[in-house]
TIKOL-496052 format. One record per atom (N, C-alpha, C): residue in three letters; x, y, z. Coordinates in pm, whole numbers, plus 50000, padded with zeros to 5 digits. Layout:
! residues N
ALAXYZ ...
! end
This chain:
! residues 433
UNK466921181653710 UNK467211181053855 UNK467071166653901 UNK468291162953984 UNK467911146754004 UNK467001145554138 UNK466491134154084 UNK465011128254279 UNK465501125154306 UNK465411126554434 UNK466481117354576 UNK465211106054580 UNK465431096254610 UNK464621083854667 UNK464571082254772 UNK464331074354865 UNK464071068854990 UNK463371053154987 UNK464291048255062 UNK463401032955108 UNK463351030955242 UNK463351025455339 UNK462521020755474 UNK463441001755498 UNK463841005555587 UNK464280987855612 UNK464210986255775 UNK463890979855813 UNK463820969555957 UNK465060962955993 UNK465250964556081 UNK466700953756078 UNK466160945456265 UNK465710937356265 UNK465480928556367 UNK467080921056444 UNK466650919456562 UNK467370909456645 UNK467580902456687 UNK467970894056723 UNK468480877756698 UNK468940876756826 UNK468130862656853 UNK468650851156991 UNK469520839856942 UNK470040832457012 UNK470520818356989 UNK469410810857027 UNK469070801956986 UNK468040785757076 UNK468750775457098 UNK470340779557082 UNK471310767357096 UNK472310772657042 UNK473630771757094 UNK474690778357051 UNK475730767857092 UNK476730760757035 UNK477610752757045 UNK479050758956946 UNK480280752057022 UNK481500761656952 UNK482340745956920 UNK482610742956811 UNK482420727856792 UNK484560728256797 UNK485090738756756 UNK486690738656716 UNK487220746856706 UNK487740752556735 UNK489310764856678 UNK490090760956592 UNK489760767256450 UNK490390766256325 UNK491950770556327 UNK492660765556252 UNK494080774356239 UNK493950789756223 UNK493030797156126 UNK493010808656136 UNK492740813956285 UNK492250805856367 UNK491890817056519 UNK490050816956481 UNK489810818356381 UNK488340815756393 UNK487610800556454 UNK486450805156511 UNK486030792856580 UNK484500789256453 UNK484270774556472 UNK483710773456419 UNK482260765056478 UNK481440769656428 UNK479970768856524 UNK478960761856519 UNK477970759056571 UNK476570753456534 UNK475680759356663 UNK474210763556558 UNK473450769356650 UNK472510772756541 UNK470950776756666 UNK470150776456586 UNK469690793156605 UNK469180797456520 UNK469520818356520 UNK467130820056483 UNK467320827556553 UNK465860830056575 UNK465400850956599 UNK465080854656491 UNK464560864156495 UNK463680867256620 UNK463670878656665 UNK463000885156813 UNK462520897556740 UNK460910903156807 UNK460660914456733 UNK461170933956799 UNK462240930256832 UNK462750942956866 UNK463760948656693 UNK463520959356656 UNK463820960556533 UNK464500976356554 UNK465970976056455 UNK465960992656448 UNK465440993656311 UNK465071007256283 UNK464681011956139 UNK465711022856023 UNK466221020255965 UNK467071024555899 UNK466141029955716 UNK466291042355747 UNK465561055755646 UNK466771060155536 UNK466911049855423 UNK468121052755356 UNK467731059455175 UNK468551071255204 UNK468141080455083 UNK469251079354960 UNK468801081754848 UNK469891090554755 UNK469961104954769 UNK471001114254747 UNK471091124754782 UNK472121134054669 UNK471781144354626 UNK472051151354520 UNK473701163054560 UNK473071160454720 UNK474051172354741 UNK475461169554824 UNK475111156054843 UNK476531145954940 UNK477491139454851 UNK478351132154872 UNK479131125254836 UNK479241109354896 UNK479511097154894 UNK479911092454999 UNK478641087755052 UNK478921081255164 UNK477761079755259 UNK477921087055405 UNK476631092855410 UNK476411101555562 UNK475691094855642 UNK475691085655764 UNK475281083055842 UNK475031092655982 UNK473811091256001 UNK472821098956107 UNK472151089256196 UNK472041092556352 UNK471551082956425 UNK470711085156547 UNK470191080656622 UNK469081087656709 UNK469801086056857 UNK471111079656848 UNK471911078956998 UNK473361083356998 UNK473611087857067 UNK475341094457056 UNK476371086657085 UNK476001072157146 UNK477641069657163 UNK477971055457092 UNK477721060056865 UNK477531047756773 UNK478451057156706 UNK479591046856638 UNK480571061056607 UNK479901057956440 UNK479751071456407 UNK478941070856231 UNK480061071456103 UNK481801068756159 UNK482231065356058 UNK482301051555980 UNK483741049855905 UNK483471036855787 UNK483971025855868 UNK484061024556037 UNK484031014356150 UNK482641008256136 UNK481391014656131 UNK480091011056112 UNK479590999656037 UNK479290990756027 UNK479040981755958 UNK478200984455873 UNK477120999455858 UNK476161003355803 UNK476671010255691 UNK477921018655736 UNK478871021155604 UNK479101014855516 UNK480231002855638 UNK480530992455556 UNK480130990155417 UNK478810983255469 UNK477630980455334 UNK477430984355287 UNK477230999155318 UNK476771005455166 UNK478001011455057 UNK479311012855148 UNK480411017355058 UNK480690998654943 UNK480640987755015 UNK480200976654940 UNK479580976054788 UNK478310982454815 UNK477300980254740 UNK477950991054603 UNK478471002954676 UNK478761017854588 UNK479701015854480 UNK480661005554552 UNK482021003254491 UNK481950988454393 UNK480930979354431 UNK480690967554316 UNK479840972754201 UNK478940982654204 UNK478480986654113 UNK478391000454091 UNK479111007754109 UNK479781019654001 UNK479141030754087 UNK478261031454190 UNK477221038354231 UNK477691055754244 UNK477391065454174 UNK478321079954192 UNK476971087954297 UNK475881085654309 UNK475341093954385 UNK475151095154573 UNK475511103854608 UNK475131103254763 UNK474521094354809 UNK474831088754964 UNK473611079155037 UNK473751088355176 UNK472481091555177 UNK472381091855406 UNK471411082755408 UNK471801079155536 UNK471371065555602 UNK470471072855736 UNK469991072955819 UNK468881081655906 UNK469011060656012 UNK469681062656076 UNK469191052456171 UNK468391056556297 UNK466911046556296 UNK466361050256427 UNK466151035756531 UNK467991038056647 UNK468391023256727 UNK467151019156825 UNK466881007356829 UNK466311006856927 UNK466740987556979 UNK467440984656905 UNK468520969456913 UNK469400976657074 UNK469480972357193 UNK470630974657273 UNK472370969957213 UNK473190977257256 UNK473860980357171 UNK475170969257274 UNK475830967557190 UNK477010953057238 UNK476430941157340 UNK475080938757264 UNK474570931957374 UNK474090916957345 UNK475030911857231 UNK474710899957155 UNK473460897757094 UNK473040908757025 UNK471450905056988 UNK471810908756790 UNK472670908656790 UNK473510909956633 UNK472820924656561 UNK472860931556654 UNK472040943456591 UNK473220953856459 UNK474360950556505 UNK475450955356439 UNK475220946256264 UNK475100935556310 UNK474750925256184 UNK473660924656100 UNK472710930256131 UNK471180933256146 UNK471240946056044 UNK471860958556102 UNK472000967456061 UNK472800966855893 UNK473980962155906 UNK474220960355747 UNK473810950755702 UNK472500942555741 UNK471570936255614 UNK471000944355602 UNK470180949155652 UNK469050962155612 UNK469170970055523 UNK470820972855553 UNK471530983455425 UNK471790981155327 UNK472490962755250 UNK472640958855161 UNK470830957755102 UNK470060948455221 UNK468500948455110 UNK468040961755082 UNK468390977055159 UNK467830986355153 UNK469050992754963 UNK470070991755004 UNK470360997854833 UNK470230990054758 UNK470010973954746 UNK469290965654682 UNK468220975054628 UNK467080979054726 UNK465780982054660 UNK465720996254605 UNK467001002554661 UNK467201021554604 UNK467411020054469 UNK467921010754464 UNK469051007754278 UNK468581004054172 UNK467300992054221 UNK467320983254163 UNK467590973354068 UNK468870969154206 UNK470030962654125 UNK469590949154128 UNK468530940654186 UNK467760927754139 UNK468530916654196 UNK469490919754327 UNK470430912154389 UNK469130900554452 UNK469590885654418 UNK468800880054510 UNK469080876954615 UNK468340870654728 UNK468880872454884 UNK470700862954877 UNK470460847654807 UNK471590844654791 UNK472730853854727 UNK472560864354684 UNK474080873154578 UNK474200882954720 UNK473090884954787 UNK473020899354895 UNK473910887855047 UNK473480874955028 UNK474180870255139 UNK475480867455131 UNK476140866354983 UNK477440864054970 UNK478560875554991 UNK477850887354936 UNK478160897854985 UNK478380902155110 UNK477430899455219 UNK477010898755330 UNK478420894455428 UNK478520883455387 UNK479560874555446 UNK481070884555483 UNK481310890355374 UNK482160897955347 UNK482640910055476 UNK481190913555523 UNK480940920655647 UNK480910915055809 UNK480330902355789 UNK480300893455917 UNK479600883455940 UNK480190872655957 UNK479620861655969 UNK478190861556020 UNK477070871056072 UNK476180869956099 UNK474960876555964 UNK476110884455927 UNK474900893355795 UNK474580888755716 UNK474880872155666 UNK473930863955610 UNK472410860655647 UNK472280852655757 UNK471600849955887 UNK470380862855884 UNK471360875155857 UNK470110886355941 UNK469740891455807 UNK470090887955653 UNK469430891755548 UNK468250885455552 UNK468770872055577 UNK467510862255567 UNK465840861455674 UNK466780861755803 UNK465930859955924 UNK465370850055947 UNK464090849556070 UNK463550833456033 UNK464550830256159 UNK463930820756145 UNK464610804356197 UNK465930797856134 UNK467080792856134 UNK468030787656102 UNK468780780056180 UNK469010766456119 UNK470240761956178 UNK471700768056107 UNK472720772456205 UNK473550781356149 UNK475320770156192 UNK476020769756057 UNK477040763956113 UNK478400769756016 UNK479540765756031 UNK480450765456002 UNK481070780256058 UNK481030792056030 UNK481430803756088 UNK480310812456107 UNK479110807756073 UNK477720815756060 UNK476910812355957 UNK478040810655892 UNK477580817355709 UNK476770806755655 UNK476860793255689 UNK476580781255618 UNK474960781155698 UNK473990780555590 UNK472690783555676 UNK471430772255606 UNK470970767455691 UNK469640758755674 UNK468630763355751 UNK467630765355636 UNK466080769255673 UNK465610758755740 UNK465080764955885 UNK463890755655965 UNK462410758255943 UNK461710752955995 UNK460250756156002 UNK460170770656101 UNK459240779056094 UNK458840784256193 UNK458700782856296 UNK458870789656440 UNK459030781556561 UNK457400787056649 UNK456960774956707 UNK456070782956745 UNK455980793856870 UNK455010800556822 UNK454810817256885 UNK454770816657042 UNK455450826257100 UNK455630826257265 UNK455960837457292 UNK455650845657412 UNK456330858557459 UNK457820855957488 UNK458470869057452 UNK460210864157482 UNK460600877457570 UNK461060876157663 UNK461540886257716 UNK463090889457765 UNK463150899957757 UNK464890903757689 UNK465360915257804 UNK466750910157829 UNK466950922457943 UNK468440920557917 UNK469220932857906 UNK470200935257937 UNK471040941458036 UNK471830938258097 UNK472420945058169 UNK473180957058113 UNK473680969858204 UNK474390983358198 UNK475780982458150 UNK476070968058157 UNK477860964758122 UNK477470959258046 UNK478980960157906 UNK479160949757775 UNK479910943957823 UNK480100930957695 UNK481400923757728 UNK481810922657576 UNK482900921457553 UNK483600915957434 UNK483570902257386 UNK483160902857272 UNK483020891057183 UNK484270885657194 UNK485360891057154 UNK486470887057142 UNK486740881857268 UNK486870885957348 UNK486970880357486 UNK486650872057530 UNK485280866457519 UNK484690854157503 UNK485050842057515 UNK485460847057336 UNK485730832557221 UNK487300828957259 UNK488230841957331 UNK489530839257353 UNK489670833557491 UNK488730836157551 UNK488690827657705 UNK488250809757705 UNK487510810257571 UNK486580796757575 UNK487650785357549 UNK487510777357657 UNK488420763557683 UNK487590751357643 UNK487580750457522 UNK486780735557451 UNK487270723457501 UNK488820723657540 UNK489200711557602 UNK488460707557780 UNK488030720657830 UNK487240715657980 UNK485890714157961 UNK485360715457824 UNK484120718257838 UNK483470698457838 UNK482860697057923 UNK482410683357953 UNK480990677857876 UNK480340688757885 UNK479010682457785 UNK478630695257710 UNK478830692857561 UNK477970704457480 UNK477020707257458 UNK476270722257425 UNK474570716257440 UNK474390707657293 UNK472920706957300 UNK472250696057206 UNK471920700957107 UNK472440709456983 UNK471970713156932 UNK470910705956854 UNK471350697956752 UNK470460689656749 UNK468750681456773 UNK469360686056914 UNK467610684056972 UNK467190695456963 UNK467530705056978 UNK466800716756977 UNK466180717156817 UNK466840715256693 UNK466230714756568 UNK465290700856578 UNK465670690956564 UNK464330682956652 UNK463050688056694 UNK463330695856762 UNK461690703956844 UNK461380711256776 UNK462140716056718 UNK461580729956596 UNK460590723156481 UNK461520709756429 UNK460420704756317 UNK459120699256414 UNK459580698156525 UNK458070690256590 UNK457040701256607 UNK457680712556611 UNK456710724956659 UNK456310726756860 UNK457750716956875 UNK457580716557021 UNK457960727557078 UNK457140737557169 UNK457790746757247 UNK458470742757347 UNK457870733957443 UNK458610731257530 UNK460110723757563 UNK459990716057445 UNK461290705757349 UNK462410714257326 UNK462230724357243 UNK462570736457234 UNK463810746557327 UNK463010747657455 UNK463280758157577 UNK464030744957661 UNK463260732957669 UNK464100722757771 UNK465530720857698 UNK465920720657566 UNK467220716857539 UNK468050730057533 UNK467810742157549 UNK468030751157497 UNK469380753257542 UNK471000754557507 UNK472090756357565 UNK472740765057529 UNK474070773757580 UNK475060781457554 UNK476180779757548 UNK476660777557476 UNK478360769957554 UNK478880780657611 UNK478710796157542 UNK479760805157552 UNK479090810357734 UNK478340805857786 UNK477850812857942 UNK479310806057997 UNK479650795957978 UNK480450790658054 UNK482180799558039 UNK482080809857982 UNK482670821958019 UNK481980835758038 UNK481320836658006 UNK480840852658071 UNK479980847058154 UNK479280838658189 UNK478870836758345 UNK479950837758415 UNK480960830558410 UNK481480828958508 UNK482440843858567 UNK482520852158452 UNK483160865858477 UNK482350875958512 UNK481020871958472 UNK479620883858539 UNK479130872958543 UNK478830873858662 UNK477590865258766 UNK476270869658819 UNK476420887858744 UNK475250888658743 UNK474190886258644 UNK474720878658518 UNK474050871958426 UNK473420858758481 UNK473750854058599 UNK473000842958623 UNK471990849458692 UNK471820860858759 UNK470950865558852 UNK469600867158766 UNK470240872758632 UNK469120875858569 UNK467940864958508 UNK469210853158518 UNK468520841658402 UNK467620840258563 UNK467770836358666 UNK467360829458802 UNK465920839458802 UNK465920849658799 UNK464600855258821 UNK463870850758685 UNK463670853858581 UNK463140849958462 UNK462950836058483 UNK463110825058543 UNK463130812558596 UNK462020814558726 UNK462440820258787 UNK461630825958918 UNK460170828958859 UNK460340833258784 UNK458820836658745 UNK457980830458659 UNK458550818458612 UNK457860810958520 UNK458370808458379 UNK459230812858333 UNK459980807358219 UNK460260794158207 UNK460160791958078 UNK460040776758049 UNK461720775658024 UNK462490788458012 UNK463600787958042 UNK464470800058047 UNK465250804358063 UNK466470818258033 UNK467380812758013 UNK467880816757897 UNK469640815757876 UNK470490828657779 UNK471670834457782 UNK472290842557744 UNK472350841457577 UNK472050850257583 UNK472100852357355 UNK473550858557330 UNK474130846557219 UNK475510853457173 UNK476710852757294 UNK477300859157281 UNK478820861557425 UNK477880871657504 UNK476660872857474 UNK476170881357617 UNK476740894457569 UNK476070902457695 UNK475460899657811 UNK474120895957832 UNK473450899957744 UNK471460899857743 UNK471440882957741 UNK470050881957845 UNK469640873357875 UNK468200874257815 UNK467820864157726 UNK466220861057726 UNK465750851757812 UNK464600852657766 UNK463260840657847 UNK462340836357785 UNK462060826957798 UNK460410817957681 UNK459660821257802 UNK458650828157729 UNK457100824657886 UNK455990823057763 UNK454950813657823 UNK454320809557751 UNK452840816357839 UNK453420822657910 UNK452360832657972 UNK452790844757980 UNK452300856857912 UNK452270866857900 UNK452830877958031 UNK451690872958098 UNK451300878958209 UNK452760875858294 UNK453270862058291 UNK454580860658416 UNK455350868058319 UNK456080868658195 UNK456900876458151 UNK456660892158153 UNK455300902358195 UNK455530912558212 UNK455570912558352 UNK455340904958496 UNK455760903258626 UNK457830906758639 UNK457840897958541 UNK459710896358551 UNK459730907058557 UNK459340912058394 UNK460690928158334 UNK459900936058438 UNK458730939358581 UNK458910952458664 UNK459950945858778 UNK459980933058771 UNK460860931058925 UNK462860934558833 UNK463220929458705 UNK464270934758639 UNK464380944958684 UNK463220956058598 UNK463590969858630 UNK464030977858720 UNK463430971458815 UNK463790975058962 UNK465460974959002 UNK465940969158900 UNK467480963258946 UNK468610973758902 UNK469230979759002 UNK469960988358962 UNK471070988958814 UNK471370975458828 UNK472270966158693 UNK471930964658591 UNK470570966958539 UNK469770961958451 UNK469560972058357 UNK469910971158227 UNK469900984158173 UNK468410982758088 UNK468650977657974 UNK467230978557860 UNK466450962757880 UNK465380963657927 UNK464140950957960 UNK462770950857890 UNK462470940657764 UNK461890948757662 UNK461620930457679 UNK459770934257644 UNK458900920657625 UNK458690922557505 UNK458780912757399 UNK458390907257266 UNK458030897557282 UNK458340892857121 UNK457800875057055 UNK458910872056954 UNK458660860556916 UNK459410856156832 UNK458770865856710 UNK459500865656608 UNK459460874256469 UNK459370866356334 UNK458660858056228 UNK458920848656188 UNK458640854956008 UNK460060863555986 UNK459800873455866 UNK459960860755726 UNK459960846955723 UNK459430844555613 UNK458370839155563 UNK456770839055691 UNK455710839055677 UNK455350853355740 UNK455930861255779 UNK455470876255773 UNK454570880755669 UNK453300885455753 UNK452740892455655 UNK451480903255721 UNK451590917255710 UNK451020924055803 UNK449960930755663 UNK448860932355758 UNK448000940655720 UNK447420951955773 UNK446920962255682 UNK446820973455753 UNK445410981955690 UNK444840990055741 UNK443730998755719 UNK444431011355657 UNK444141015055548 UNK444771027555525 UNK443941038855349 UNK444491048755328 UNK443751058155273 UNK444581056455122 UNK444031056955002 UNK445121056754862 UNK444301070154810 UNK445551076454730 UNK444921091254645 UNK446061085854545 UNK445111088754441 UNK445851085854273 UNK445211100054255 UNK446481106454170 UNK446321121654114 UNK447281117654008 UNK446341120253874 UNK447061117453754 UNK446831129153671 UNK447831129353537 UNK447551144953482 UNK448061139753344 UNK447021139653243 UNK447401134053102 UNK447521148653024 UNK448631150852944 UNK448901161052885 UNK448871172652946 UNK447941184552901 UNK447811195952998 UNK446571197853048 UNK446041183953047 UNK444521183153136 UNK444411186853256 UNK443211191853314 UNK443631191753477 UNK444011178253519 UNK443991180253658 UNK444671172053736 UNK443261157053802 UNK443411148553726 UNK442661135353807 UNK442701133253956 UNK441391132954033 UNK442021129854191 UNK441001116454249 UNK441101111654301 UNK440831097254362 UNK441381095054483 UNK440361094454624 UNK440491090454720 UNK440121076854757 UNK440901069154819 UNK439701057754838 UNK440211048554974 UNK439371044255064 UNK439711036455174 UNK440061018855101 UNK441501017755189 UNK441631006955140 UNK442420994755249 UNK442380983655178 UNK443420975855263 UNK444290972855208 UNK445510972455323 UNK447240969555246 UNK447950960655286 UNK448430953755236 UNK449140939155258 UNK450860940755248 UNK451310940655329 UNK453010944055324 UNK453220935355341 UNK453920926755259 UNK455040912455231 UNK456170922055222 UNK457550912255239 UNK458760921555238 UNK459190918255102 UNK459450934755038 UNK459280939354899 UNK458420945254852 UNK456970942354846 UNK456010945054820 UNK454810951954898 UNK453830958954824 UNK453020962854931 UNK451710956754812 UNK450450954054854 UNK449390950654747 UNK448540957254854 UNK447370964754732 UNK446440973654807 UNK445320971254708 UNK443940968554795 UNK442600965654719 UNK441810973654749 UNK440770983954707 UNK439950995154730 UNK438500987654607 UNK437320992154702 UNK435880992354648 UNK436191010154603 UNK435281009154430 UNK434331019554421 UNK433191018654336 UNK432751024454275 UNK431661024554176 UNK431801025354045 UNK431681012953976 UNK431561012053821 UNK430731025853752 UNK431181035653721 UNK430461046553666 UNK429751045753526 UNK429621035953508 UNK429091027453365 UNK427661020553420 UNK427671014053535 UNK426931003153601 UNK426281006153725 UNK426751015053800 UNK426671018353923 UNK426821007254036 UNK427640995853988 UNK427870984054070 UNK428680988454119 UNK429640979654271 UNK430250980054368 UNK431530973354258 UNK432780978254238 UNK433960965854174 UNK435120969854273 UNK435620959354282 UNK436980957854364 UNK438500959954249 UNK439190970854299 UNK440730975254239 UNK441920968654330 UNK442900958854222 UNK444080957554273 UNK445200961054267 UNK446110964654345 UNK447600969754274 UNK448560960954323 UNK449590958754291 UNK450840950554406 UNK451710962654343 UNK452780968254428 UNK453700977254433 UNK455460970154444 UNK455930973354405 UNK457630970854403 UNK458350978754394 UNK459840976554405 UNK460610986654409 UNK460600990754239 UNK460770982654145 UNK460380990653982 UNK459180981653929 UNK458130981753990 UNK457030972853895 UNK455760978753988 UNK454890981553937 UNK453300982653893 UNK452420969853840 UNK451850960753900 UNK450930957953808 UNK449370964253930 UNK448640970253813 UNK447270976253854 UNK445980967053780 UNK445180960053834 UNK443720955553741 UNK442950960753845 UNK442130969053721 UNK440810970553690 UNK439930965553693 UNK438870964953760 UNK437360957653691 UNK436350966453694 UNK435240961753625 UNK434470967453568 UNK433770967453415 UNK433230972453392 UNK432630975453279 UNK433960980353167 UNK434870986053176 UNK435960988953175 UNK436960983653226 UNK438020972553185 UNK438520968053271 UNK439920964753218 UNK440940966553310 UNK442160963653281 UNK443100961453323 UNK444420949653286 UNK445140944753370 UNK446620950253348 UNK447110967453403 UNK448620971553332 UNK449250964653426 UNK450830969053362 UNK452330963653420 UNK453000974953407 UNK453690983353472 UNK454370991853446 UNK455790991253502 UNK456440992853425 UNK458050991853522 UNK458810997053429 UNK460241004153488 UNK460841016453462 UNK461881008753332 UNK461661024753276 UNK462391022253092 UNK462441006853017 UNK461021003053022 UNK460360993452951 UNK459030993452895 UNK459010988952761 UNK457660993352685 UNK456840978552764 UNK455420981552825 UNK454660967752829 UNK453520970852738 UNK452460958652726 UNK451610964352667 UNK450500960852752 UNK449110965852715 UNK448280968152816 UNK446580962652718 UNK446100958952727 UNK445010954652703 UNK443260962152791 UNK442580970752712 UNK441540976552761 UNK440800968352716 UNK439540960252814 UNK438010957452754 UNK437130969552770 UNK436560968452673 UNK435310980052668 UNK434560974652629 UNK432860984652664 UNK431620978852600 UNK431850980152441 UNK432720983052410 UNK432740987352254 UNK433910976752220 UNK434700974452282 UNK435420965552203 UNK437130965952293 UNK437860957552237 UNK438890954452288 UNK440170971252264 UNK440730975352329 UNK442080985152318 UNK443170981752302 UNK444130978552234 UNK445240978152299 UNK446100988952272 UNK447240989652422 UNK448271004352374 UNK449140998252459 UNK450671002052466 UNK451631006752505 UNK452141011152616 UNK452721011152717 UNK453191020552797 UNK454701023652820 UNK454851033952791 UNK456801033752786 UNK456721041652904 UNK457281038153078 UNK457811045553125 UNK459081050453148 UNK459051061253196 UNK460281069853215 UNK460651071253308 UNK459891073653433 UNK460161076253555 UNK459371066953646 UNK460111064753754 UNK459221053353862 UNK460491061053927 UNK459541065954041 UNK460451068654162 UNK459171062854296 UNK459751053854385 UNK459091048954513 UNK460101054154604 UNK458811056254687 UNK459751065454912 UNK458551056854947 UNK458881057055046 UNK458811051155169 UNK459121058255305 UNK458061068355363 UNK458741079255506 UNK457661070755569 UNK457931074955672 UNK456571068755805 UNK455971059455766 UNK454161066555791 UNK453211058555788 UNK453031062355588 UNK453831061855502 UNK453351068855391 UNK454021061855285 UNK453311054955174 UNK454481054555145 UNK454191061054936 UNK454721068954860 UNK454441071954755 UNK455151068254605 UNK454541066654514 UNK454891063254389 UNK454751075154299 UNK455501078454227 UNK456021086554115 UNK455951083654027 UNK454921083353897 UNK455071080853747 UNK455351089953657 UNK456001087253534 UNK455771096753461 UNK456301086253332 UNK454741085953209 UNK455151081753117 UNK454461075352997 UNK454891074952891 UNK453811080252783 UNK453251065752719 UNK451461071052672 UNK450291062552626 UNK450761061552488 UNK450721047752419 UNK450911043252245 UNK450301036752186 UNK449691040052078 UNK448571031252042 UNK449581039051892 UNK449321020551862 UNK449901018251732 UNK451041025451652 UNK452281022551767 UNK453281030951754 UNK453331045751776 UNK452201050551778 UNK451621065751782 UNK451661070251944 UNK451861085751966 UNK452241086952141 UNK450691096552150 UNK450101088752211 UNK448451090352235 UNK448181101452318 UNK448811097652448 UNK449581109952584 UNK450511107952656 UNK450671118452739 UNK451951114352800 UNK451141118352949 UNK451891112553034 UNK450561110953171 UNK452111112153322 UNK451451118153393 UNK452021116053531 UNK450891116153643 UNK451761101953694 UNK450521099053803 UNK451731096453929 UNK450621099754026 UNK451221101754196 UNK450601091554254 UNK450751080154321 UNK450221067054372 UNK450621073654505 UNK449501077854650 UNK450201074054765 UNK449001073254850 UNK449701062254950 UNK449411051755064 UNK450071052755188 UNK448551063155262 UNK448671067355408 UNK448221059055510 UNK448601047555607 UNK448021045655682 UNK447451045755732 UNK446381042855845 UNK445491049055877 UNK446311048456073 UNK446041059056114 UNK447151061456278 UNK445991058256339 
! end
């Protein structure tokens, strides 16, 4: 019977800190410079293998996202299905919470999530550069949003340089009830009237300085100078967010959403109740900047290892622990008691989409590697003397639902070519709510 899998992906949203439109190419494409900055408003995308589908099934938590192969979430994954041979089902489970045509690249966002998310279903070992070339293929922004971070972004998107981290500030985000078209925009935008471009430039300037204020003072749009001028209630919005203390507001993307830098908390949740108030104003949502390539969250949470060697009963192990989520990885360290010593020893694991490594300490102590349909070998110290054996696994299946996330082993002990046991163990890691 085949396992369905499951992985878990984030797909974050994106401001400009400077947006300049430098030419109109012969193709009709324009070509750009700007600097692209992760915001922590994120949708979550719950993407499975599936035994009983065909194709990809997209599912979503709002009704008016059309879930055919228009989707960019398709897109990607029919991408991924068709470069490498892929015959089994995908549903995709999106849960939106990106406002939707509202320049915050959530459309773009969404099929990175999906390429890194069957990246990690497959493990097809794509690195971010093979996942961004791919990327491209989908839209000039789904490079950008594989990566995240900070970037100076030029040529059609795609051409990307890592900045420093920018420093941390409340950002507050409001959209208005009307979209506007991208296309519309870029087909209205008159480069020949435009008199001064912003600076991009300075704005990367302030970034290596770590200047906030450097930052927000240069901060420009070229493209306001058409959708301001066709909704004017985008200036209303930037004028209050100004009104209240922003170190600045300006429009993300062709708009409509307007952010704000406040370097006080407190005036940026003042704005979004006087926003709300505004009949025009659709989704008004306070964050921060998001800075996913020094991301690194930690968490309080519960591990149970239940292992079963041959037709032994069943091994069980509870233990309070702490968990470290880097993106890819999760590493989890738990105290218990040397049952040899009755000392206190500390257990490590780091987790991946196909790799295990677990050490031991103790009186007993040991450092495995486990990863799928590969023999490693494994080294036991004992008070008696050194072990060594084998491990051939067979099965590694990792999910990822909620607050949970579980590992699947199954696969056999060798000592000296000889099959010692054969073992299945259940690794899972509950949060603590």
């Amino acid at each position: 019977m085949a396992i369905n899998k499951t992985v878990r992906e984030k797909a974050y949203a994106k401001v400009n800190l400077g947006l300049d439109v430098l030419r109109k190419r012969e193709d009709g494409y324009h070509e750009v410079k700007m600097v692209m900055q992760t915001i922590g408003i994120c949708d979550e995308l719950i993407i499975s293998t599936s035994a009983d589908t065909h194709g990809v099934t997209l599912k979503a938590d709002v009704d008016n996202l059309p879930l055919d192969d228009t989707n960019l979430i398709v897109k990607a994954a029919n991408l991924i299905i068709e470069k490498y041979g892929i015959k089994q089902g995908i549903e995709v489970k999106l849960i939106k919470n990106i406002p939707m045509s509202a320049g915050l690249a959530g459309g773009s966002s969404d099929a990175a999530a999906t390429l890194r998310g069957m990246n990690r279903l497959f493990g097809l070992g794509l690195t971010d550069e093979e996942l961004c070339r791919l990327g491209v293929r989908i839209g000039a922004d789904v490079p950008y949003c594989i990566r995240g971070g900070t970037y100076l972004a030029e040529g059609l998107g795609e051409i990307l340089t890592k900045l420093p981290d920018v420093p941390q500030c409340t950002v507050l985000v409001a959209k208005p009830k009307f979209g506007v078209s991208t296309g519309y925009v870029y087909q209205n935008l008159r480069l020949d009237q435009v008199r001064k471009h912003p600076d991009v430039d300075a704005v990367v300037d302030c970034v290596k300085k770590n200047d906030l204020k450097g930052i927000a003072f240069n901060m420009e749009n070229i493209l306001e100078t058409v959708t301001i001028r066709d909704y004017p209630f985008i200036q209303i919005i930037k004028d209050i967010m100004n009104d209240f203390g922003a170190l600045k507001a300006l429009m993300s993307g062709s708009g409509p959403t307007v952010f704000g830098l406040f370097d006080n908390k407190a005036n940026a949740e003042r704005a979004a109740v006087t926003l709300r108030d505004l009949d025009d104003v659709g989704d008004v949502i306070v964050t921060c900047f998001e800075n996913l390539n020094s991301d690194e969250v930690t968490k309080k949470a519960q591990i149970t290892l239940k292992s079963v060697m041959d037709a032994d009963e069943p091994s069980i192990e509870v233990h309070d622990c702490i968990a470290v989520e880097r993106r890819g990885t999760i590493s989890v360290s738990y105290r218990e008691k040397d049952p040899e010593t009755g000392s206190e020893i500390l257990n490590t694991m780091t987790i991946s989409d196909r790799r295990l490594d677990y050490s031991k300490a103790g009186s007993t102590s040991t450092h495995m590697v486990i990863t799928p349909d590969e023999a490693t070998s494994t080294i036991y110290r004992t008070p008696f003397g050194n072990i060594i054996i084998d491990i051939i696994c067979h099965e590694y299946v990792l999910n990822e639902i909620a607050d949970r996330i579980m590992l699947e082993l199954d696969y056999d002990v060798m000592q000296g070519g000889t099959n010692v046991n054969h073992c299945n163990m259940t690794l899972e890691i509950e949060y603590n709510i």
